[in-house]
mmCIF file of the C-alpha atoms, coordinates in Angstrom:
data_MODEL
# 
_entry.id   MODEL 
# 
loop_
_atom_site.group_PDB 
_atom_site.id 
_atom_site.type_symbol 
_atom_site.label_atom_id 
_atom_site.label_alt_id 
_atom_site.label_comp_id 
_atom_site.label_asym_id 
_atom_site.label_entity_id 
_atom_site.label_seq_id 
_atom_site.pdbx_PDB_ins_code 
_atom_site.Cartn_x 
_atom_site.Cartn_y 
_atom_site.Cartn_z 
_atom_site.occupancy 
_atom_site.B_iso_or_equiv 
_atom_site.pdbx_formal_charge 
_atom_site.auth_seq_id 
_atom_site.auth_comp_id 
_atom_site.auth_asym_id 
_atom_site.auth_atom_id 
_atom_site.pdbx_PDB_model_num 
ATOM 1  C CA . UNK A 1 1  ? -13.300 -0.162  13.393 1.00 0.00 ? 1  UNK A CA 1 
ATOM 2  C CA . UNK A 1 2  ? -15.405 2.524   12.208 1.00 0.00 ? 2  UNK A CA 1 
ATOM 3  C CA . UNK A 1 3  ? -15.181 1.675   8.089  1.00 0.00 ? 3  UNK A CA 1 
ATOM 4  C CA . UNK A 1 4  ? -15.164 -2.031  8.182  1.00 0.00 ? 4  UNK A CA 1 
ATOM 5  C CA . UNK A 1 5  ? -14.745 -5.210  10.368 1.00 0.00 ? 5  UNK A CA 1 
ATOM 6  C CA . UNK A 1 6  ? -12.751 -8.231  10.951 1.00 0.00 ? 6  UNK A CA 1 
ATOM 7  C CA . UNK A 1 7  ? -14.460 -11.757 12.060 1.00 0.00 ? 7  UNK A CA 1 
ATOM 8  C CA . UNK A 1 8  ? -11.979 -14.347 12.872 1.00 0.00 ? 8  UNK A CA 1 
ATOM 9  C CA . UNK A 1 9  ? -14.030 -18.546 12.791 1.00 0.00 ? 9  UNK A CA 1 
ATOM 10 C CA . UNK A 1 10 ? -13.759 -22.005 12.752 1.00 0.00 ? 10 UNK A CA 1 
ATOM 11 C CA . UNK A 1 11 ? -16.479 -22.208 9.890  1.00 0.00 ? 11 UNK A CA 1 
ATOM 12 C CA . UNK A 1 12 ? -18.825 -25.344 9.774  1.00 0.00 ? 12 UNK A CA 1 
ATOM 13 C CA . UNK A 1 13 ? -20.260 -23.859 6.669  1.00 0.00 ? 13 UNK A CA 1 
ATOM 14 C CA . UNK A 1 14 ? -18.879 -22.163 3.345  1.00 0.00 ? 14 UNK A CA 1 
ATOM 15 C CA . UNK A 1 15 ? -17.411 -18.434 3.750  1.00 0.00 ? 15 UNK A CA 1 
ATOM 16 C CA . UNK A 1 16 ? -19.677 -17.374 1.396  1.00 0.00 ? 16 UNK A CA 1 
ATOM 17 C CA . UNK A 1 17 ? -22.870 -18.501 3.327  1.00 0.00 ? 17 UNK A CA 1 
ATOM 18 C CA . UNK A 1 18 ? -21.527 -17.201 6.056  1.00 0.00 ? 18 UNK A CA 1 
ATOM 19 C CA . UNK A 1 19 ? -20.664 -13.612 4.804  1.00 0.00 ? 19 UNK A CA 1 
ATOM 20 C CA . UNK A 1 20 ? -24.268 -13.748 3.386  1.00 0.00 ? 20 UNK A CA 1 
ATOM 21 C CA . UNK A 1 21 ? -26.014 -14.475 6.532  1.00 0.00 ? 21 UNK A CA 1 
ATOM 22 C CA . UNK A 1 22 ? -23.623 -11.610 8.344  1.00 0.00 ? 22 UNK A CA 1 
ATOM 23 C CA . UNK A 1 23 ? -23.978 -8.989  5.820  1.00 0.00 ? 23 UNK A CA 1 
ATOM 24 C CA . UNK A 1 24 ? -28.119 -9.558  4.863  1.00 0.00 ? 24 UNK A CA 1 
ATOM 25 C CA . UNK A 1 25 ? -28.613 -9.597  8.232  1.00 0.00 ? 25 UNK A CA 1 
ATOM 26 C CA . UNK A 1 26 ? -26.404 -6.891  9.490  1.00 0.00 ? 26 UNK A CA 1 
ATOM 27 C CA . UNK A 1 27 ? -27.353 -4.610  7.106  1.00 0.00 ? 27 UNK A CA 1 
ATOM 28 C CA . UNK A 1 28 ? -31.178 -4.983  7.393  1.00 0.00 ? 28 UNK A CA 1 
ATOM 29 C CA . UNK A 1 29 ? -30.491 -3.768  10.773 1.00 0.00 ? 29 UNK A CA 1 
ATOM 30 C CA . UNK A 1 30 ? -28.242 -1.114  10.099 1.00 0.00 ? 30 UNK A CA 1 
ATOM 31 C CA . UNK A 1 31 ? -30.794 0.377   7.498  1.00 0.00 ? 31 UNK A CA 1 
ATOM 32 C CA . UNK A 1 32 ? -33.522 -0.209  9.753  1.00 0.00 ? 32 UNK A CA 1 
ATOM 33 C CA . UNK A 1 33 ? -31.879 1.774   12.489 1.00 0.00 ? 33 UNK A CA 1 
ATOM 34 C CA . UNK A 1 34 ? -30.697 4.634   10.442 1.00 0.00 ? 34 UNK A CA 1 
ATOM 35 C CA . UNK A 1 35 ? -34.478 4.856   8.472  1.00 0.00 ? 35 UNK A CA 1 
ATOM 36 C CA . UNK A 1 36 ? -33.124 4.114   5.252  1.00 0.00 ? 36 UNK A CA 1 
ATOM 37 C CA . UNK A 1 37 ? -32.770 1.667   2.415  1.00 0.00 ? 37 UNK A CA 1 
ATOM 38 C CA . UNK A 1 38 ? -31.106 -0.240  -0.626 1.00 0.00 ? 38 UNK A CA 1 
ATOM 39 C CA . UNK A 1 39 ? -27.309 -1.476  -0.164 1.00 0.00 ? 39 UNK A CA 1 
ATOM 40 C CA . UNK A 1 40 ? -25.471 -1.465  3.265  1.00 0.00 ? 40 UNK A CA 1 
ATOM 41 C CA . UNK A 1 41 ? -22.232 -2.723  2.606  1.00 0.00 ? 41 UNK A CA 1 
ATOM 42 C CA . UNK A 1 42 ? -19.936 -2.557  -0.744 1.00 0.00 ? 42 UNK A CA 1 
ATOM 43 C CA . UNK A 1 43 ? -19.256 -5.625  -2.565 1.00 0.00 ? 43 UNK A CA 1 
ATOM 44 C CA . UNK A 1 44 ? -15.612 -6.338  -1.448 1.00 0.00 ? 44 UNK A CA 1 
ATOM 45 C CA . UNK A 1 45 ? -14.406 -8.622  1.057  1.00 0.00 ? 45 UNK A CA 1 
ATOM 46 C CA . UNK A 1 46 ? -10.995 -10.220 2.072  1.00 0.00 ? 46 UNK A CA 1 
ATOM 47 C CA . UNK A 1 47 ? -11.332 -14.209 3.116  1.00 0.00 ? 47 UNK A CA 1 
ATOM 48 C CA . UNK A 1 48 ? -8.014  -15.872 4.145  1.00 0.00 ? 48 UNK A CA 1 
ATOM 49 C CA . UNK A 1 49 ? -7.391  -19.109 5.599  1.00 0.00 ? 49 UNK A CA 1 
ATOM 50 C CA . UNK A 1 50 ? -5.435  -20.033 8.748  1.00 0.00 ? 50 UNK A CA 1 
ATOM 51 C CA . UNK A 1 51 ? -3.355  -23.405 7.966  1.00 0.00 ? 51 UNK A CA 1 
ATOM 52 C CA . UNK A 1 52 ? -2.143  -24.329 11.656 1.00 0.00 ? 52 UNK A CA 1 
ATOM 53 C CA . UNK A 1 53 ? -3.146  -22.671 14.774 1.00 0.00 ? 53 UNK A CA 1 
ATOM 54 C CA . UNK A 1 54 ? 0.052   -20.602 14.862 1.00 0.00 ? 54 UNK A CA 1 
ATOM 55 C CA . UNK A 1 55 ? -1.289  -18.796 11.488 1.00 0.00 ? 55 UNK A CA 1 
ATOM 56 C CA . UNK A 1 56 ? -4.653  -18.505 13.568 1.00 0.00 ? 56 UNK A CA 1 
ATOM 57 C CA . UNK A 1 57 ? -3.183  -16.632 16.504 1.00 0.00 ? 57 UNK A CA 1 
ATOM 58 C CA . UNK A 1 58 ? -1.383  -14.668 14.203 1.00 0.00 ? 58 UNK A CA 1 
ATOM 59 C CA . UNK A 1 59 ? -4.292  -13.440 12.451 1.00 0.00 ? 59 UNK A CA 1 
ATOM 60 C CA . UNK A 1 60 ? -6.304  -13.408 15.941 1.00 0.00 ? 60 UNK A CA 1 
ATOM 61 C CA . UNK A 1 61 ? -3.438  -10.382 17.066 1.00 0.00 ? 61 UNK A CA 1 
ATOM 62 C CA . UNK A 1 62 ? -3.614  -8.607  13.956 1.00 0.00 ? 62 UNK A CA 1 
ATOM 63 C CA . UNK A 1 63 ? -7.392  -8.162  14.271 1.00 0.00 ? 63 UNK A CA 1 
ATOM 64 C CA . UNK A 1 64 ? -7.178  -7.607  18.293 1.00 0.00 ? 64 UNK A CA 1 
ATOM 65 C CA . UNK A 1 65 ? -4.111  -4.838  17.524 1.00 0.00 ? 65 UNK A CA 1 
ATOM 66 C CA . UNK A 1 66 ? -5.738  -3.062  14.388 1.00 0.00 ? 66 UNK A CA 1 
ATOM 67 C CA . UNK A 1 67 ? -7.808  -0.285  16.367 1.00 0.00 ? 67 UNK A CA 1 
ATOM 68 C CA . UNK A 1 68 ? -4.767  0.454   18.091 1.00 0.00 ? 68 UNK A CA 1 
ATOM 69 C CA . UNK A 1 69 ? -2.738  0.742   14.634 1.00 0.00 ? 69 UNK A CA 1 
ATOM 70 C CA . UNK A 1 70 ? -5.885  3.255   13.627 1.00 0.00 ? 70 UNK A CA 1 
ATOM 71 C CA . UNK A 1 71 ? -5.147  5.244   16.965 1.00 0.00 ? 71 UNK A CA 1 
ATOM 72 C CA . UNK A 1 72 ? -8.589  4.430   17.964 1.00 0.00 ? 72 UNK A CA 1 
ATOM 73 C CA . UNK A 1 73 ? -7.095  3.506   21.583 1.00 0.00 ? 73 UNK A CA 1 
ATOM 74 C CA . UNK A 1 74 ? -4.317  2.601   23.329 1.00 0.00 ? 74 UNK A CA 1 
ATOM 75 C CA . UNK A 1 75 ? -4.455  -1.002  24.279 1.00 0.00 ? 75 UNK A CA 1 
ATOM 76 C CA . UNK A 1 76 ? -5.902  -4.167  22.097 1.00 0.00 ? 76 UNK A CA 1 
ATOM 77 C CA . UNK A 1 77 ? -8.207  -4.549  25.525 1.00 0.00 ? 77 UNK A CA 1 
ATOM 78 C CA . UNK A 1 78 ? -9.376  -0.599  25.133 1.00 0.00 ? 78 UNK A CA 1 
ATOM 79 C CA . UNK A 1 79 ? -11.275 -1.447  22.201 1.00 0.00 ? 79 UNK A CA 1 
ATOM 80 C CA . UNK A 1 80 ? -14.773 -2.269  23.409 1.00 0.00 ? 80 UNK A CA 1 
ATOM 81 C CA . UNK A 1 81 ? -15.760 -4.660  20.041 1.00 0.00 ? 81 UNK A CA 1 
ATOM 82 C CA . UNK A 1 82 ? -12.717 -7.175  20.467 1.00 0.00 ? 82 UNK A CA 1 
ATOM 83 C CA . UNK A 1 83 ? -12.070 -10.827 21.936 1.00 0.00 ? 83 UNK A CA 1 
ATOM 84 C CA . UNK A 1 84 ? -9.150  -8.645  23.922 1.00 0.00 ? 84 UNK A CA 1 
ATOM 85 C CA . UNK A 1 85 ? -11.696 -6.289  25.802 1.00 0.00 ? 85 UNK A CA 1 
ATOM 86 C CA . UNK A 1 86 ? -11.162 -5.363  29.305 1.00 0.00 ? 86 UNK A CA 1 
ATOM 87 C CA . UNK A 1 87 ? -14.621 -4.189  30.564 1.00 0.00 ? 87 UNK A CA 1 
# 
């Protein structure tokens, strides 16, 4: 997605450690790429919790269907960033 991302885990750590690592990391190299400085990403994030593994898949097809909802491309396995990929 071109505004934001989705990251579906089984976490062995807290969310919020997690989300650190991704975004510090992330956007040091984002910056670093596009020459500048300061803040990369905004301050809000969504964290749910799958209960059962049907919950999981569920969440799994949202993600894999969501640049398809955005008209970004046709197919879940179009979009070149996804666990559905077809390269």
């Amino acid at each position: 997605m071109p505004n934001h991302a989705h990251l579906l885990v089984n976490p062995r750590a807290s969310i919020a450690k997690i989300n650190h690592s991704i975004r510090g990391y992330t956007g040091h190299e984002a910056n670093r790429v596009l020459g500048r400085t300061g803040p990369f990403w905004q301050h809000e994030s969504y964290d749910h919790w799958a209960r059962d593994g049907d919950q999981f898949g569920r969440i799994a097809s949202y993600i894999e269907r969501n640049p398809v909802t955005a008209g970004l491309v046709g197919t879940p396995e179009g979009w070149r960033w996804s666990s559905a990929y077809v390269g």
